[in-house]
Phi, psi and omega in degrees: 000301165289337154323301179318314173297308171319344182280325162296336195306349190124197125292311174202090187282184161256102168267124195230122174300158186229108182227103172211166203301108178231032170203161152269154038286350179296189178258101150267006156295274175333310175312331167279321188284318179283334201282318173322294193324314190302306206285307175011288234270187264021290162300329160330305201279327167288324182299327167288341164115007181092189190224155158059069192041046167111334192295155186253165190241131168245159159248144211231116205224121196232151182261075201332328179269015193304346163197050189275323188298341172272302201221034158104111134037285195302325185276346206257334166274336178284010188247318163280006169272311172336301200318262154322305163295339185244326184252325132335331188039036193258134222290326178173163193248111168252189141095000164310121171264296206286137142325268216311349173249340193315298209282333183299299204291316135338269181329300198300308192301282187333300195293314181284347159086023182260136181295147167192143202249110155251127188251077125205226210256003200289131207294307202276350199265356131263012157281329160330306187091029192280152186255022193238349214226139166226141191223142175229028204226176183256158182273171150323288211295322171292323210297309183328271188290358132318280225296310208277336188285346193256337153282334178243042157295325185246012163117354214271112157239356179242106185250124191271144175255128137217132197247135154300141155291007152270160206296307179308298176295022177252264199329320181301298173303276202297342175282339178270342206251333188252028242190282165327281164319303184279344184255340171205039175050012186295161194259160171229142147277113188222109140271149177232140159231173178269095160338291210292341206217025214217067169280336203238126184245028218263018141287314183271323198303307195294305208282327167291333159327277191323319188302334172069063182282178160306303193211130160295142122285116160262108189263013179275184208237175158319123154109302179290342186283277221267004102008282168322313192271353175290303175314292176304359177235014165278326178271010161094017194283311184221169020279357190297337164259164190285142156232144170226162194232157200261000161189198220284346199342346185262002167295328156313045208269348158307302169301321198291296172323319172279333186253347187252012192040188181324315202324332188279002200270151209069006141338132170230181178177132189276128187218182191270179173274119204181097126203208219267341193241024171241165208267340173280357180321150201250182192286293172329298154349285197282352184296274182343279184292000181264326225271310221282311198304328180293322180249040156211347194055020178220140194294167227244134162257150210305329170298330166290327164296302161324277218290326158325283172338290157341292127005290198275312200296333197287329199294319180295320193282331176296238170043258166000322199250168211286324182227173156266037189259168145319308171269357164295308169278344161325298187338299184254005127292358182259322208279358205242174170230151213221130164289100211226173185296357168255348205107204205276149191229175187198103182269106199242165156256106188278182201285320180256322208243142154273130132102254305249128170211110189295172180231148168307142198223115152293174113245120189283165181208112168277127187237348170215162192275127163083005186293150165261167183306322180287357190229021204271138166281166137279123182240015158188129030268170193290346197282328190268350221293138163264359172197195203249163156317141122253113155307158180321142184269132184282349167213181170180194184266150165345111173314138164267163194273162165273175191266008185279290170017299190301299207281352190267336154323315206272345190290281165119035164249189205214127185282141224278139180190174199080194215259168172225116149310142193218103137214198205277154150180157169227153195232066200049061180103350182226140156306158202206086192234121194232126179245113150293108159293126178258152193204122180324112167108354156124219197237110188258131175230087210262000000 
């Protein structure tokens, strides 16, 4: 994909970086996803005549994970920014996936002074205040409250939790449990587990069971998310309990339906308002989503839609700004206004946040087996809603199962086992009982 762009670039492209996950221990599924969004809007931007008389965009596409299995996430992504800026030159940066990696490659962007578009949830990396970092995407911190405001619309106040120990599932976990708590007193049951090494969850599942909670959250990450929903509904947690999951992965709704079987339905999960059957979507928007459905045969998911978005914006702000230097284009990102699939953004520097421009946020629901994503409902807020909550059915006929099983045999990790630790805290009115996996070397948030 990107060789392709590149074949157009030119003479004197506009070089814009690329750093995202194409491997594991990352999401290269994501990595794919940004990168497909990215080169779109390339093409957009060629179809549109280019920017600065004509020049064309190339891209420099580095692979955040790229020597993470020898020294970490954090050195392996701050080394391809490293990169991109001093040996590359490249004009600005997108394609950040992992929390865990966001902020090392943010410091490397901040010191060299390169513009970069983070597209994912981390609450703080604009709160930060950098006059270098741009977001058109939603925070942690926006997501909470959809999810907790819409349980505890339906009564739901006793919430069993389990988080993954990566910064997105940590973060993700303490803002609902302090969120919950202090705004409408709900108790939480919470395990936190070890992404990397952790298959088997049916201990904590069976102690969230016993809890009889309102509402399940399933807080894991790629791979363990659908782990979870196999486990939980072998051991009987759901569908007899509500599940909501902490970010979009069921959008993927091909995937979601093969891996997660019947187990998934009545899934909820908080998203932006964005598909296919809604009328605001803009012309650039319908630009997008035809090009990508067309050369891919699926409906376009929000990461590839970001980055597109990204894309269009860095080419409008060149067009625009007195040179094609770095600080020019900082300039005229700030001073413009930009067209995008929701309509005109505006990146200010707000009272909490610089550079953040939130997208209007739903919650979605599969409400039938096999739902695709554009026809999945919404039920929450009431003012957007296209059907009502369905709660849990109290029987139905045998689930059909899911594919994970098979892929999680194969992993050569190890499943939770030895004593679980227990403690208390209370928060304004509400309970708060965190069952912690104690783990050789402490507590890692990579």
């Amino acid at each position: 994909m990107v060789a392709e762009v590149n074949e157009h670039s030119g003479d004197d492209p506009v070089r814009i970086g690329i750093i995202t996950p194409l491997c594991e221990p990352g999401d290269p599924t994501a990595g794919e996803l940004v990168v497909r969004g990215a080169c779109l809007g390339a093409q957009y931007v060629r179809e549109s005549g280019g920017v600065r008389g004509g020049r064309q965009i190339e891209f420099v596409l580095y692979n955040d994970q790229a020597t993470a299995q020898e020294e970490g996430m954090a050195r392996s992504s701050a080394a391809q920014m490293t990169k991109l800026a001093l040996v590359d030159n490249a004009v600005a940066a997108l394609g950040q996936w992992h929390l865990r990696t966001t902020p090392w490659v943010v410091d490397v962007a901040t010191r060299y002074g390169v513009p970069i578009f983070i597209e994912n949830g981390h609450s703080f990396i604009t709160a930060q205040k950098r006059s270098n970092v741009f977001r058109a995407y939603f925070t942690i911190a926006d997501r909470v409250p959809v999810m907790l405001d819409f349980a505890a619309a339906n009564d739901m106040k006793r919430i069993g939790l389990i988080a993954a120990d990566t910064v997105f599932g940590q973060m993700t976990a303490d803002t609902l449990v302090e969120y919950g708590s202090q705004r409408y007193g709900m108790e939480f049951l919470r395990f936190d587990f070890a992404q990397d090494d952790t298959t088997d969850f049916r201990e904590q599942l069976k102690a969230i069971k016993k809890y009889q909670p309102d509402l399940f959250i399933n807080g894991a990450v790629i791979k363990t998310n659908y782990m979870i929903i196999e486990q939980a509904a072998e051991i009987g947690l759901i569908p007899g309990t509500p599940m909501m999951v902490t970010f979009g992965f069921p959008l993927r709704s091909s995937d979601f339906w093969r891996l997660s079987g019947d187990s998934g339905l009545g899934t909820m999960w908080p998203a932006m308002r964005y598909r296919d059957s809604w009328e605001g979507i803009t012309d650039i928007g319908r630009w997008f989503i035809d090009h990508y459905t067309e050369k891919y045969g699926q409906f376009p998911p929000d990461t590839a839609l970001t980055h597109f978005t990204d894309v269009t914006i860095i080419a409008a702000a060149l067009q625009a700004a007195r040179s094609d230097s770095r600080e020019d284009l900082l300039d005229a990102l700030e001073a413009m206004e930009f067209q995008t699939w929701q309509g005109p953004i505006r990146y200010e520097r707000g009272p909490a946040h610089w550079h953040h421009v939130a997208p209007e946020l739903t919650l979605l629901q599969y409400q039938k087996v096999d739902q695709l994503f554009d026809d999945s409902a919404i039920i929450h807020p009431p003012n957007l809603a296209t059907a009502s909550y369905m709660p849990p059915a109290s029987s139905g006929a045998p689930a059909r199962k899911s594919k994970v099983s098979a892929a999680a045999k194969t992993t050569g990790t190890r499943p939770v086992s030895g004593p679980v630790s227990r403690s208390m805290s209370k928060a304004a009115g509400g309970g708060v009982k965190s069952l912690n996996k104690k783990r050789k070397g402490g507590d890692r948030r990579d």
